[in-house]
C-alpha positions in Angstrom: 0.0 0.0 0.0 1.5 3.0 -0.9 1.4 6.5 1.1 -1.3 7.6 -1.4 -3.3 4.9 -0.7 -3.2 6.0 3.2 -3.5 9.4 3.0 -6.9 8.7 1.6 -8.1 7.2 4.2 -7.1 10.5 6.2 -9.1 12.3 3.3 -12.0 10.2 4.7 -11.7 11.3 7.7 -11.2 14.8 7.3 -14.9 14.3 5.0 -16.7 13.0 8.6 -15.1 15.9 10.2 -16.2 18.6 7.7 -19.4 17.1 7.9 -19.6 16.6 11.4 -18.8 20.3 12.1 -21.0 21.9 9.7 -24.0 20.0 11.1 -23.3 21.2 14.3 -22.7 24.5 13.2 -26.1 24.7 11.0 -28.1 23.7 14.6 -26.2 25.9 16.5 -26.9 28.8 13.6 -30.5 27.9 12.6 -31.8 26.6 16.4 -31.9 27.6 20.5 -30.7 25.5 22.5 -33.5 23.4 23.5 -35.0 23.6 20.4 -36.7 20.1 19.5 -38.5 19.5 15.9 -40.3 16.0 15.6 -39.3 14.6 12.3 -40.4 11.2 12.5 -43.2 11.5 15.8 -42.7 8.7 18.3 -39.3 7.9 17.1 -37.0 10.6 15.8 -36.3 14.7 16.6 -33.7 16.8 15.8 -33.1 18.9 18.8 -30.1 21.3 20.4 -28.6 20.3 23.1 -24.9 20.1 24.5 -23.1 17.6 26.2 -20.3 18.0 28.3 -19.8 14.3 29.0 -18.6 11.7 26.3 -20.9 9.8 23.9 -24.1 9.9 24.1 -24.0 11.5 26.9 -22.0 9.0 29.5 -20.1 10.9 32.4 -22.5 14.6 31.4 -23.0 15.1 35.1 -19.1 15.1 35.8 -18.7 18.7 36.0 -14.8 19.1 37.2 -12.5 20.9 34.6 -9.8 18.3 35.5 -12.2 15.7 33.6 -12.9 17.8 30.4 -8.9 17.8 30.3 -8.6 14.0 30.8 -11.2 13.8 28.3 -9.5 16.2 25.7 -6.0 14.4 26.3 -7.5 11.0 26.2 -9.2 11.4 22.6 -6.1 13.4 21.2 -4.1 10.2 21.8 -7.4 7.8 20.6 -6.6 10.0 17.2 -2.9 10.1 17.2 -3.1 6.1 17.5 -5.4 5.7 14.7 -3.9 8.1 12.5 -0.8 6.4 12.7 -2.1 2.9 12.0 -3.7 4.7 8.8 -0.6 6.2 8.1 1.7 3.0 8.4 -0.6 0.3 7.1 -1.1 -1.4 10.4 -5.0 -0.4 10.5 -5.4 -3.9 9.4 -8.4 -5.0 6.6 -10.4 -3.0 4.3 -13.1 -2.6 7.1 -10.5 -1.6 9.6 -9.3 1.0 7.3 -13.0 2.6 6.5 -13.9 1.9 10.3 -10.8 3.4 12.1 -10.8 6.6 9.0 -14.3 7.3 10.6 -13.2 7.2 13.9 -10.9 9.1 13.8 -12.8 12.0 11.9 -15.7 11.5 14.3 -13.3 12.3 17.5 -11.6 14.9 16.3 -15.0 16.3 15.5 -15.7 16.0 18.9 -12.4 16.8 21.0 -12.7 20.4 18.7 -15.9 21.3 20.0 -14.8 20.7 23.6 -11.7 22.4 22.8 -13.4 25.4 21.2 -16.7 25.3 23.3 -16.1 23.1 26.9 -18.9 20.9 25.4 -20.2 18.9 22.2 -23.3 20.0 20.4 -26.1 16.9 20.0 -28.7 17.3 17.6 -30.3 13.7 17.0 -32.8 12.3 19.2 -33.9 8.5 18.7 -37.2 7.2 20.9 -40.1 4.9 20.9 -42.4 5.5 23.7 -40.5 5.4 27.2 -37.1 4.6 26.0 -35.2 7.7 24.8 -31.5 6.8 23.6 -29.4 9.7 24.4 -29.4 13.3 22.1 -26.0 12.4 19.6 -24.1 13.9 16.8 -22.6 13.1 13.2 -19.5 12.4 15.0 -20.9 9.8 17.3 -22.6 7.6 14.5 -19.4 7.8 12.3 -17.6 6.6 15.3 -20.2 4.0 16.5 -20.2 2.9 12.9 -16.4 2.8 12.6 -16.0 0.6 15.7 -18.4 -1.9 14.4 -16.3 -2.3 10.9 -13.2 -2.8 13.2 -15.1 -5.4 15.1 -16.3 -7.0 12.2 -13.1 -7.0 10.5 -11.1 -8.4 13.8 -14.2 -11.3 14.0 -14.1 -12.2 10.3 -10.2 -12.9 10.6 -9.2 -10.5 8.0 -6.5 -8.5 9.3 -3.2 -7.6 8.0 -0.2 -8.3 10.0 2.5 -7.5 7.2 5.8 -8.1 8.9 4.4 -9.4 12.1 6.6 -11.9 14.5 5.1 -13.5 16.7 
């Protein structure tokens, strides 16, 4: 694989992230917070909300600055790590590569909000009845998606391990 080939898979990434932040920046633009608008009723709203926690919404009611730093430092390594196995063909199979390129643009969608703002913008709300899943973002489902590729690929057996001793 040459360095073209991996720098693409950046180029993917930087795509979620565009995305990502011009979503957030269109609700934040066109809405108030709290703003909700039913799209489908009884099971999906786009709303404005912000979350200071991680995905969807886990550790929100953590309000000490030395966790918004742990959080910050932790995803900046998360996106140093997969850049680098992008970067030196170590990201494994085809799956891997798509599923780690949107990861990665999907937290550094995130940690720049949180840099930029102390908090991530959520927009999409998914319900049926009593069960509400927690307000999320573009960057969440490109990372939610990402993982399960890289689960997949690890479970169907198809990584690469050019080079590897064992």
């Amino acid at each position: 694989m040459t360095l073209l080939d991996r720098l693409r898979w950046l180029g993917l990434s930087f795509a979620v992230l565009a995305a990502d932040q011009a979503t957030k920046l269109t609700v934040e633009r066109a809405t108030e917070s709290g703003w909700s608008h039913a799209v489908i009723p009884g099971f999906l709203d786009l709303v404005h909300t912000r979350n200071r926690g991680i995905a969807f919404g886990m550790l929100a009611d953590w309000h000490s600055p030395a966790m918004q730093y742990l959080l910050i430092l932790f995803s900046l390594s998360a996106a140093g790590v997969m850049a680098w196995l992008l970067l030196s063909g170590r990201a494994g199979g085809q799956r891997s590569h798509v599923g780690l390129a949107l990861i990665l643009g999907g937290a550094v969608g995130n940690v720049l909000d949180r840099v930029l703002q102390g908090s991530v913008v959520d927009f999409i709300l998914v319900y049926y009845q009593s069960f509400h899943w927690p307000a999320f973002n573009l960057a969440d489902s490109a990372i939610v998606i990402g993982a399960g590729l890289v689960l997949l690929d690890l479970l169907a057996g198809h990584h690469q391990m050019e080079g590897a001793k064992i």
